[in-house]
VOKELO-682251 format. One record per residue (C-alpha): residue number from 0; residue in one letter; x, z, y. Coordinates in Angstrom, 3 decimals, m for minus. Layout:
BEGIN
rec k:NUM	r:a	px:X	pz:Z	py:Y
...
This chain:
BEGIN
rec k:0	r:x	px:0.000	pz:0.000	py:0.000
rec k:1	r:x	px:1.111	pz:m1.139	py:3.956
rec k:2	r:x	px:2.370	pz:2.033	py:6.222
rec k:3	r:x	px:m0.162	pz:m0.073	py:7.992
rec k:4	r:x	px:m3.355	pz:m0.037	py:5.911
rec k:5	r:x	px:m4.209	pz:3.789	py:4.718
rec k:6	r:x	px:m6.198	pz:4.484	py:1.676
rec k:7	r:x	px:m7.524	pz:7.624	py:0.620
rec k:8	r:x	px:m10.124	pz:8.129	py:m2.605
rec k:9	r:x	px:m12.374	pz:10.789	py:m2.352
rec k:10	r:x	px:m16.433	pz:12.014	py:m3.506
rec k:11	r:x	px:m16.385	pz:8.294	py:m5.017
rec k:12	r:x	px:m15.159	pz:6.376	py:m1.541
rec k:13	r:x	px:m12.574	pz:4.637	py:m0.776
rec k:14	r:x	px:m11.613	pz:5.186	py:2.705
rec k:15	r:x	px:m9.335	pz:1.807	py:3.931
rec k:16	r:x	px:m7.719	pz:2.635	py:7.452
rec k:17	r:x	px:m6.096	pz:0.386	py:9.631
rec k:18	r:x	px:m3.505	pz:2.386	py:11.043
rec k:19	r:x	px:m1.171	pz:m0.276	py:13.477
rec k:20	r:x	px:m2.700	pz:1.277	py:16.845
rec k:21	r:x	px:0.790	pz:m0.067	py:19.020
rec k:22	r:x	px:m0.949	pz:m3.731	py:17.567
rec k:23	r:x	px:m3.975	pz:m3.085	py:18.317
rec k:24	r:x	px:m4.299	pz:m3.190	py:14.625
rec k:25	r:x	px:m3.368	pz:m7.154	py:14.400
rec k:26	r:x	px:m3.436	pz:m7.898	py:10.661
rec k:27	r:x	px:m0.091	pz:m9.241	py:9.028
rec k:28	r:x	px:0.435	pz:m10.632	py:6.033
rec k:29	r:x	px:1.721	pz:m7.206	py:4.266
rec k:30	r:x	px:m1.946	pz:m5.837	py:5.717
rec k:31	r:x	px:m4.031	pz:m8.436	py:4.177
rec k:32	r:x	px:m2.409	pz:m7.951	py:0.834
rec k:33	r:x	px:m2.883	pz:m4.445	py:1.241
rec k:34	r:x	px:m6.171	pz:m4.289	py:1.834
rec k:35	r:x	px:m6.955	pz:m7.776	py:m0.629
rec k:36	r:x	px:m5.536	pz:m5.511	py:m3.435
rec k:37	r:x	px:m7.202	pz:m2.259	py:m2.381
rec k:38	r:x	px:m10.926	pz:m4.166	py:m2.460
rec k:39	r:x	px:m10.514	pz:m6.088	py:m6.321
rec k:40	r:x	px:m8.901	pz:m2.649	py:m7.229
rec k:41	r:x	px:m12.190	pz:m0.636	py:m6.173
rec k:42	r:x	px:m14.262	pz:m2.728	py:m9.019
rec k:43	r:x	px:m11.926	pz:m1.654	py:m12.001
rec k:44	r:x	px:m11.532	pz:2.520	py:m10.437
rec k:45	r:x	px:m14.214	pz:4.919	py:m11.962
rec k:46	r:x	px:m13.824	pz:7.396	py:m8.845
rec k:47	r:x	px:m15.008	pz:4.306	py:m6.257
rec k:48	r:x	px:m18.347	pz:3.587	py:m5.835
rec k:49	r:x	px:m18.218	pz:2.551	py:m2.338
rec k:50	r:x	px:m15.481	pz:1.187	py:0.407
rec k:51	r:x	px:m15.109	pz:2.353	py:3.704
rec k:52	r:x	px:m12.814	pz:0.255	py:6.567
rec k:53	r:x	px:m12.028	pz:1.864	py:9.674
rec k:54	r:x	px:m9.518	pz:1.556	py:12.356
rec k:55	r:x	px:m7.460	pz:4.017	py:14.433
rec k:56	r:x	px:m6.490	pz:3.761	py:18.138
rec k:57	r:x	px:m9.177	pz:2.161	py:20.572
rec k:58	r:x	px:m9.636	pz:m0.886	py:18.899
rec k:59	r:x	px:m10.622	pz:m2.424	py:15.428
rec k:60	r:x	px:m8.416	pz:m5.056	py:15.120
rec k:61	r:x	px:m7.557	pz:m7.733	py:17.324
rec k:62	r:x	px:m7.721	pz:m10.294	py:14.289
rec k:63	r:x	px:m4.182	pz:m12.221	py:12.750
rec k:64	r:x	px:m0.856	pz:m11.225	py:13.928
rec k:65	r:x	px:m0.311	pz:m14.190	py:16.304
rec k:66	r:x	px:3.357	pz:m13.947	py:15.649
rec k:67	r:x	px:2.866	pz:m15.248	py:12.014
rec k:68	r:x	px:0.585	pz:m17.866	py:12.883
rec k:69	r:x	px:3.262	pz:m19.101	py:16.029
rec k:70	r:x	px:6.091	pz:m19.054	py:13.032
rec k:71	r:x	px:3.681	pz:m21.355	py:10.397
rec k:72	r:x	px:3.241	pz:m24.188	py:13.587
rec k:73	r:x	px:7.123	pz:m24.164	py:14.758
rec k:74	r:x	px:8.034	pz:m24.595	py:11.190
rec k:75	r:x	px:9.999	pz:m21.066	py:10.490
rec k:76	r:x	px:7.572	pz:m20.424	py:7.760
rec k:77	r:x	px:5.246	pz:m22.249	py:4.818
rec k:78	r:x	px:1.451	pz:m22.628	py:5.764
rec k:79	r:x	px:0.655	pz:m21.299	py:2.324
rec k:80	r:x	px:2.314	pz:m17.803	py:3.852
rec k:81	r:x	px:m0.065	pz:m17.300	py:6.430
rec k:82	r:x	px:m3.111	pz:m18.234	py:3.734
rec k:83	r:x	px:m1.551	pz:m17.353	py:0.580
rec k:84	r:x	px:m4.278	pz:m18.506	py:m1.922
rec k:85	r:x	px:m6.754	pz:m18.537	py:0.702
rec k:86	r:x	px:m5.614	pz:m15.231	py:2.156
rec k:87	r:x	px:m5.865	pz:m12.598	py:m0.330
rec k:88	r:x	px:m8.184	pz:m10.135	py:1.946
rec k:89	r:x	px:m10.903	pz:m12.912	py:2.385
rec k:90	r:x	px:m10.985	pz:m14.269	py:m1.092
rec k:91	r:x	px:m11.520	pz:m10.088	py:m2.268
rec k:92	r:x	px:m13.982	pz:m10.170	py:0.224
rec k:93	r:x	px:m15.792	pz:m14.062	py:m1.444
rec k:94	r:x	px:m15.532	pz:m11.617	py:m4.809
rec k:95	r:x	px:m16.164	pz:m8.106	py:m3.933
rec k:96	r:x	px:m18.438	pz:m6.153	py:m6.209
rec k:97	r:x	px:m18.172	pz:m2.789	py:m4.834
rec k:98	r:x	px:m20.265	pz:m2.316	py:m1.710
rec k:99	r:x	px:m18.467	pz:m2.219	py:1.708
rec k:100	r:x	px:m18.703	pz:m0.394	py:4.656
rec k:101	r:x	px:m17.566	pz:m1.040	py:8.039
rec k:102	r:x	px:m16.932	pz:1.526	py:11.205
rec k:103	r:x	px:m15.487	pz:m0.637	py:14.118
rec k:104	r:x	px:m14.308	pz:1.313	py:16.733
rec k:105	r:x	px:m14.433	pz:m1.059	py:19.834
rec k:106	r:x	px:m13.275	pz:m4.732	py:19.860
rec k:107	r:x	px:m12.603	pz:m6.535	py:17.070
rec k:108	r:x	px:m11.147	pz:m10.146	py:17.284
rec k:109	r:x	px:m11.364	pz:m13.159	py:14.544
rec k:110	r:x	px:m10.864	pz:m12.039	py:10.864
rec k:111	r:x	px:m12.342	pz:m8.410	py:12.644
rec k:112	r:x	px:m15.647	pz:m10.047	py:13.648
rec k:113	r:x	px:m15.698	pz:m12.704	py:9.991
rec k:114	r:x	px:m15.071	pz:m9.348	py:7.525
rec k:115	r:x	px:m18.056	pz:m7.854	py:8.764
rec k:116	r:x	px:m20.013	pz:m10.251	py:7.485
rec k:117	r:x	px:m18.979	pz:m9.385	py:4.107
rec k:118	r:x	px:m20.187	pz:m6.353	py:4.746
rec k:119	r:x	px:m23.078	pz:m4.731	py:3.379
rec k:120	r:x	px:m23.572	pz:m1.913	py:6.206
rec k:121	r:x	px:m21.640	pz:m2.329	py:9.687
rec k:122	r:x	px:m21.463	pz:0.601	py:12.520
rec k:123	r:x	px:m20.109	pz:m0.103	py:16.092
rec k:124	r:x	px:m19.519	pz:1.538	py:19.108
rec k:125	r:x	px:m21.414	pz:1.393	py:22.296
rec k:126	r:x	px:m18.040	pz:m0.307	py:23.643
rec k:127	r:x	px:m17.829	pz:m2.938	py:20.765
rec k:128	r:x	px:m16.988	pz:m6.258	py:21.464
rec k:129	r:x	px:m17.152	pz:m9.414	py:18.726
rec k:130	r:x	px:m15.117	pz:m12.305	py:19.155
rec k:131	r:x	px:m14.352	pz:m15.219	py:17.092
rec k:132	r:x	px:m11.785	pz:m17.150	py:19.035
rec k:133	r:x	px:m10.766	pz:m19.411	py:16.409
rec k:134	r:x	px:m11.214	pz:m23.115	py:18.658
rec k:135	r:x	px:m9.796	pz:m21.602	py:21.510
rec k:136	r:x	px:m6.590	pz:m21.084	py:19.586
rec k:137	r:x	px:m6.964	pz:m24.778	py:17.785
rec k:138	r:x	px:m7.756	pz:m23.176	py:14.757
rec k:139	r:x	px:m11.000	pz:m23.337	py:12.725
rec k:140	r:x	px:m13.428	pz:m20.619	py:11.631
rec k:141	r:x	px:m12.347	pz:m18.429	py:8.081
rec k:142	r:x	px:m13.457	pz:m16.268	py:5.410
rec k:143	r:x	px:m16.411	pz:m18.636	py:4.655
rec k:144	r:x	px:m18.033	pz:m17.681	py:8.056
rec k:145	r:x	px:m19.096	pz:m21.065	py:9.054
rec k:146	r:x	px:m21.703	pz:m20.506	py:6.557
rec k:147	r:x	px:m22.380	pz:m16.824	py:7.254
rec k:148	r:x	px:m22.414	pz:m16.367	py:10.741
rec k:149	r:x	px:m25.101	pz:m19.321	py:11.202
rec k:150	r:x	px:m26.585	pz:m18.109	py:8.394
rec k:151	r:x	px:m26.962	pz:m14.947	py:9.887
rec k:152	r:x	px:m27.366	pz:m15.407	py:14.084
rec k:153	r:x	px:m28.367	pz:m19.377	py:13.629
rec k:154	r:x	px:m26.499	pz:m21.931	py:14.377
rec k:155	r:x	px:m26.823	pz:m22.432	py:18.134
rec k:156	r:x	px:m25.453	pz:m19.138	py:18.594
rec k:157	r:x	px:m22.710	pz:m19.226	py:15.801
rec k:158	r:x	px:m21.751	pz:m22.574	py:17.621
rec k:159	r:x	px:m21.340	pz:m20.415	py:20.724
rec k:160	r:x	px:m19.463	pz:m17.778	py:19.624
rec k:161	r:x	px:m16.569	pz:m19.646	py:17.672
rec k:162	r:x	px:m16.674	pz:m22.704	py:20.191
rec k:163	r:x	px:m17.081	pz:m21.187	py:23.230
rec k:164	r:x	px:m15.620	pz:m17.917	py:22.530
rec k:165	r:x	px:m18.460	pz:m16.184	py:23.943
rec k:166	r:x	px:m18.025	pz:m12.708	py:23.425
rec k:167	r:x	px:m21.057	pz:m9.918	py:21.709
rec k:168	r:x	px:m21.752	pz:m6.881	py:22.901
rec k:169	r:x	px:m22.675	pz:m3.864	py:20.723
rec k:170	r:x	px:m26.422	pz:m4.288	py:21.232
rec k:171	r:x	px:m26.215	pz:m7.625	py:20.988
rec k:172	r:x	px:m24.621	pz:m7.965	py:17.432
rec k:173	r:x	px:m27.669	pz:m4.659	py:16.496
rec k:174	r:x	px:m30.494	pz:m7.213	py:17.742
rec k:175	r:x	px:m28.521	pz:m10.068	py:15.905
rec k:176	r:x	px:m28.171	pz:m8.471	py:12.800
rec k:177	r:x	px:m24.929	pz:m8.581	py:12.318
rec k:178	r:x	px:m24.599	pz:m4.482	py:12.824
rec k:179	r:x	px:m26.722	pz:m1.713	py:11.314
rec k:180	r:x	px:m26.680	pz:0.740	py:13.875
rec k:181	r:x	px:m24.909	pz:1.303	py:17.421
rec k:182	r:x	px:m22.919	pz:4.666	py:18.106
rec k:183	r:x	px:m20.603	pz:7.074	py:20.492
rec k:184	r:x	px:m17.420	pz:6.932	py:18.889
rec k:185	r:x	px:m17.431	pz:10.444	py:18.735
rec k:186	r:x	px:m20.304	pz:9.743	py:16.246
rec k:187	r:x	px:m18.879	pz:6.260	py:14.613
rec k:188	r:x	px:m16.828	pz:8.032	py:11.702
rec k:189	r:x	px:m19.208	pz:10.623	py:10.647
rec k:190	r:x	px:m22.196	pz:7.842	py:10.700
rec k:191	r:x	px:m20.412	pz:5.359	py:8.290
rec k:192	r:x	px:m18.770	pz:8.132	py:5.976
rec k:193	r:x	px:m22.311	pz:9.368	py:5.571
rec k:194	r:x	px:m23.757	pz:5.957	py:4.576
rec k:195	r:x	px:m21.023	pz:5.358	py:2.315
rec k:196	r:x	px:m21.568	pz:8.648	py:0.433
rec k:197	r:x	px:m25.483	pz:7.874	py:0.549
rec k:198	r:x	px:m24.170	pz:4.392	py:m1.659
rec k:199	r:x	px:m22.153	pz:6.023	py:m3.662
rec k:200	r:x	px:m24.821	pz:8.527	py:m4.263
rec k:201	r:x	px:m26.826	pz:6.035	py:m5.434
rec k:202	r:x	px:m26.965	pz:4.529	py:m9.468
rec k:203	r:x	px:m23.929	pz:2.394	py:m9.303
rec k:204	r:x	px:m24.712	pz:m0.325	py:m11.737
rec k:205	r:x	px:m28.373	pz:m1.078	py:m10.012
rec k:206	r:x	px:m25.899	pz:m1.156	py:m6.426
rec k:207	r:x	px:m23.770	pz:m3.541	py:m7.921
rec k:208	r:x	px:m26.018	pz:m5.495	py:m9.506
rec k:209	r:x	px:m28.112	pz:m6.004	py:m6.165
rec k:210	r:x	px:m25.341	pz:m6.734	py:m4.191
rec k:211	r:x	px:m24.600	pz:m9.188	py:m6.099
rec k:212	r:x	px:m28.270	pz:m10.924	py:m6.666
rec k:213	r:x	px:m27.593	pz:m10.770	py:m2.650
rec k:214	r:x	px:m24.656	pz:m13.015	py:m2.605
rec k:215	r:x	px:m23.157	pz:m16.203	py:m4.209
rec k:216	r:x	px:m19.438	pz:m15.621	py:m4.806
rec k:217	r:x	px:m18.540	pz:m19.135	py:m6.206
rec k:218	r:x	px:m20.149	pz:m20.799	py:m2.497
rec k:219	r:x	px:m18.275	pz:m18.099	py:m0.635
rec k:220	r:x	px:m15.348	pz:m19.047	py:m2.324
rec k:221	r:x	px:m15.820	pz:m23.050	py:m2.260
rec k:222	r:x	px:m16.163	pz:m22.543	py:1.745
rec k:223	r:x	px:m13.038	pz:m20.596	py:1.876
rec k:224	r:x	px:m11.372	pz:m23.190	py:0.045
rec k:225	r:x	px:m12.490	pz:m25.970	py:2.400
rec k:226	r:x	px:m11.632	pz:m24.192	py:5.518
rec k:227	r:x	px:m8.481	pz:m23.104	py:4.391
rec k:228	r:x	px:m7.316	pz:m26.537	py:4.180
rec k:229	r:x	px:m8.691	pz:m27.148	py:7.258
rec k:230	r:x	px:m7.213	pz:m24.118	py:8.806
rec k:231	r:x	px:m3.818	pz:m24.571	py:7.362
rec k:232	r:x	px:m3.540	pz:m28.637	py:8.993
rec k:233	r:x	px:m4.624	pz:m26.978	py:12.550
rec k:234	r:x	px:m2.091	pz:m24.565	py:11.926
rec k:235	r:x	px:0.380	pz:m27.383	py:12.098
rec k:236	r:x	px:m1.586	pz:m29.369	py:14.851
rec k:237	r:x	px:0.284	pz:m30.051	py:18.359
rec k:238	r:x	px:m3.057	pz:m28.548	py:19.618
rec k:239	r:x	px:m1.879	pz:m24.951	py:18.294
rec k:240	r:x	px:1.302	pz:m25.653	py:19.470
rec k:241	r:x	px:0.170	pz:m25.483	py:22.873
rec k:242	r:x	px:m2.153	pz:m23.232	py:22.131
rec k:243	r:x	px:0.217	pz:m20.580	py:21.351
rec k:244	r:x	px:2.649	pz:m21.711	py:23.644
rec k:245	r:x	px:m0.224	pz:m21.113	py:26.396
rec k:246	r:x	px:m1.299	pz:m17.740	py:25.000
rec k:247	r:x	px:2.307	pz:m16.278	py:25.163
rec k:248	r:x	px:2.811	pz:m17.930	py:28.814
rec k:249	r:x	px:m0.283	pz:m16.014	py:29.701
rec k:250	r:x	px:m1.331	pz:m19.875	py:30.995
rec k:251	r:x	px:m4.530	pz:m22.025	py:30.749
rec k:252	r:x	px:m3.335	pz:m24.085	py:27.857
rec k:253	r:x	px:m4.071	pz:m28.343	py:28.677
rec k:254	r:x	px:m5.289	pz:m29.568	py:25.281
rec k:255	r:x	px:m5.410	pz:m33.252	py:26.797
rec k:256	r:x	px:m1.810	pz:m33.668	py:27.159
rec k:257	r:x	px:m1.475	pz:m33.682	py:23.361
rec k:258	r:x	px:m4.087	pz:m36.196	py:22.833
rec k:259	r:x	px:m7.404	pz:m36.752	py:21.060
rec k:260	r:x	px:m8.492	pz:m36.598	py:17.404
């Protein structure tokens, strides 16, 4: 397990917190692994009946590292590194058996807006903010959410949020659906931890077996497949180049000057 992802077991929940505050809890490769593993490994544990992700510091996470992604387009590293066989947190996510539960303290950015949609109960903060920034960085939308998140919010405002960037609120994401319940922070952790103990309270195989008459794995997975290849060209593109470039600049980035489609 990361320094960066900590996992503690107890009265049958797993507790998964992301613990790179300084970051603002930007997910690296080590993380994903660490918390891909952690998620399959709940299924096969006896003492897990329910998994609990969290943050600390004032944010949730602000999505991928941009470091790794800046290495993948200048060459320095393979683009299977940055989505090792589909990135091993979102493909435990496509095939996760064991309910989840998600307490997002304040923004969350990219993969940290796409998890939660994986998730079967999601708590925010009153100061929670949802963004999916994907085209603004030339990149395309992951973890199978161009089929969720239209799925869920329809597709006008799915279009919105990963085109556009526009940003959610807390109350907004409640009357979307995409969030079970809006909190103080002072009440975030307490409110999850209780619903996860109320799962794992429950009979585990009849949880389990209607999560999964909620889901289809094998689409979740095909879409995750197809964007990944997607992602991994645009990862390459000129149009991340500048992209990137832009972002650490702290400049507008000018997409025309690297030409059209």
């Amino acid at each position: 397990m990361s320094q960066h992802v900590i996992a503690e077991t107890s009265d049958g929940v797993l507790t998964l917190t992301l613990n790179r505050p300084e970051k603002k809890n930007a997910l690296t490769r080590v993380m994903y692994q660490a918390l891909g593993d952690a998620i399959d490994g709940a299924e096969f544990d006896k003492d897990v009946r329910c998994v609990l992700i969290q943050a600390e510091g004032d944010m949730f996470t602000a999505g991928n590292d941009l470091s790794d992604f800046a290495a993948v387009n200048a060459g320095e590293a393979p683009a299977n590194e940055a989505r090792r066989g589909g990135n091993p947190l979102l493909a435990a996510l496509a095939r996760a058996k064991t309910p989840l539960v998600a307490a997002v303290n304040g923004r969350a950015v990219g993969v940290g807006v796409t998890m939660l949609l994986h998730c079967d109960l999601v708590y925010l903060t009153e100061d929670s903010v949802l963004t999916t920034p994907f085209v603004n960085l030339a990149l395309v939308p992951e973890a199978a959410s161009s089929l969720t998140l239209p799925d869920r919010i329809g597709h006008a405002r799915a279009f919105s949020m990963f085109v556009l960037g526009e940003a959610v609120d807390a109350q907004k994401a409640l009357a979307w659906g995409i969030a079970n319940e809006v909190l103080p922070r002072s009440e975030l952790r307490a409110r999850a931890r209780a619903a996860a103990l109320a799962v794992a309270a429950r009979p585990p195989a009849a949880v389990t077996i209607t999560k999964a008459l909620m889901r289809d794995p094998v689409t979740l997975a095909e879409r995750m497949d197809r964007e990944g290849r997607h992602f991994s060209d645009q990862l390459k593109s000129p149009e991340a180049k500048e992209a990137f470039s832009a972002f650490a600049e702290k400049r507008a980035p000018d997409f025309a000057k690297v030409g059209g489609r």
